[in-house]
C-alpha positions as CSV (number, residue, x, y, z in Angstrom):
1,X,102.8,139.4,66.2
2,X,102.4,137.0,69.4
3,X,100.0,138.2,71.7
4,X,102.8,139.0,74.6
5,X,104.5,141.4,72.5
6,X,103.5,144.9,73.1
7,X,102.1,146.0,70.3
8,X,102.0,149.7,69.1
9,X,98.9,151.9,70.2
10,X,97.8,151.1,66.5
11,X,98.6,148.2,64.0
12,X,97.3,148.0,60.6
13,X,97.7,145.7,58.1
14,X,96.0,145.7,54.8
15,X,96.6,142.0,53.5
16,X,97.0,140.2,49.5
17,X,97.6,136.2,48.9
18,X,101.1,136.1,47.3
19,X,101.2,132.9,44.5
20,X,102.0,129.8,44.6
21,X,104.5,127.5,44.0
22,X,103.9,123.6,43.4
23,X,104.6,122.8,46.9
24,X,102.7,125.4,48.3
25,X,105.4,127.7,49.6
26,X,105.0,131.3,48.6
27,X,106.4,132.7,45.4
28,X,109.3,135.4,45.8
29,X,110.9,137.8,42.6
30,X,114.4,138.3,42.5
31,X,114.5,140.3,46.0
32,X,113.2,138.0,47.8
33,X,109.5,139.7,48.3
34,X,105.8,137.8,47.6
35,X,104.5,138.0,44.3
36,X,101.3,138.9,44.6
37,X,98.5,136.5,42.7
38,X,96.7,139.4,40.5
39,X,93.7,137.0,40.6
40,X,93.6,139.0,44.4
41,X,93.1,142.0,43.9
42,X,89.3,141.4,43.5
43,X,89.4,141.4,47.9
44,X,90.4,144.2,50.3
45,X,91.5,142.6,53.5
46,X,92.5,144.8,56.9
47,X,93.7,144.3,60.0
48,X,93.9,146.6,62.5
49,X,94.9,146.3,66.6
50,X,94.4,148.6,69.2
51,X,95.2,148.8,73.2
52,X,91.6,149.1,74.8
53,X,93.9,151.7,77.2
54,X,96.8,153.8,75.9
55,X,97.6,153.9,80.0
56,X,100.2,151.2,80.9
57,X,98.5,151.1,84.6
58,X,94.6,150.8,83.4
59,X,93.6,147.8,83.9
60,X,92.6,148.1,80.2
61,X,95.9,148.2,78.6
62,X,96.2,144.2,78.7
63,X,92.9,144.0,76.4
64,X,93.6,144.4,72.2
65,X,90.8,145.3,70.2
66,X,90.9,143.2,66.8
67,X,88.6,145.0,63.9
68,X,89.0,142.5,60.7
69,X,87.6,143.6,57.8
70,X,86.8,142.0,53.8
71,X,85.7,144.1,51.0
72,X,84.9,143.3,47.5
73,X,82.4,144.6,44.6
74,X,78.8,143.7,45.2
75,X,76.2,142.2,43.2
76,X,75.8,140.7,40.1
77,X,75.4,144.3,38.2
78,X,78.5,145.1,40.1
79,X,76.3,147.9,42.1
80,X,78.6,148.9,45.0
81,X,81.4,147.7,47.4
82,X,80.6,145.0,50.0
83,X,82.0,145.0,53.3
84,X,82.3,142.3,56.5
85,X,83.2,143.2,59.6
86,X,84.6,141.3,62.7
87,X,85.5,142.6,65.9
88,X,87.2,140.5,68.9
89,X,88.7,141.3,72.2
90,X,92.6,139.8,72.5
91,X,94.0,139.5,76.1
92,X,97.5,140.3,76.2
93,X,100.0,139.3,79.2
């Protein structure tokens, strides 16, 4: 979504890698959609965006707030889920 759209109060986006082909274009099934490589799976991927304001007139409402986060199973003994977080500040125009 390019930045000068206007995005909805709230995107999110939970993300897999499709497959593959030789030349590096994604692989599709026979209606056209991604496969997705099953090798993925062990990776939880999000996305979400949100308006700093709600309020077209607040100053505010030009600012996006970007949360990405990556989760996968922890640890050698497989103890536990992992998470990574990252948070930005987008300026819309």
């Amino acid at each position: 979504m390019p930045l000068t759209a206007a995005p909805p109060a709230n995107v999110f986006l939970n993300i897999r890698l499709p497959l593959l082909n030789d030349d590096g274009t994604a692989r599709v099934d026979g209606t056209g959609n991604p496969v997705l490589d099953p090798g993925d799976n062990r990776y939880e991927r999000s996305i979400q965006i949100t308006r700093a304001s709600n309020t077209a007139t607040d100053y505010n409402f030009s600012i996006l707030v970007m949360d990405v986060t990556v989760r996968w199973q922890g640890g050698k003994a497989g103890d536990g889920m992992r998470r990574v977080s990252l948070r930005t500040l987008l300026k819309s125009n």
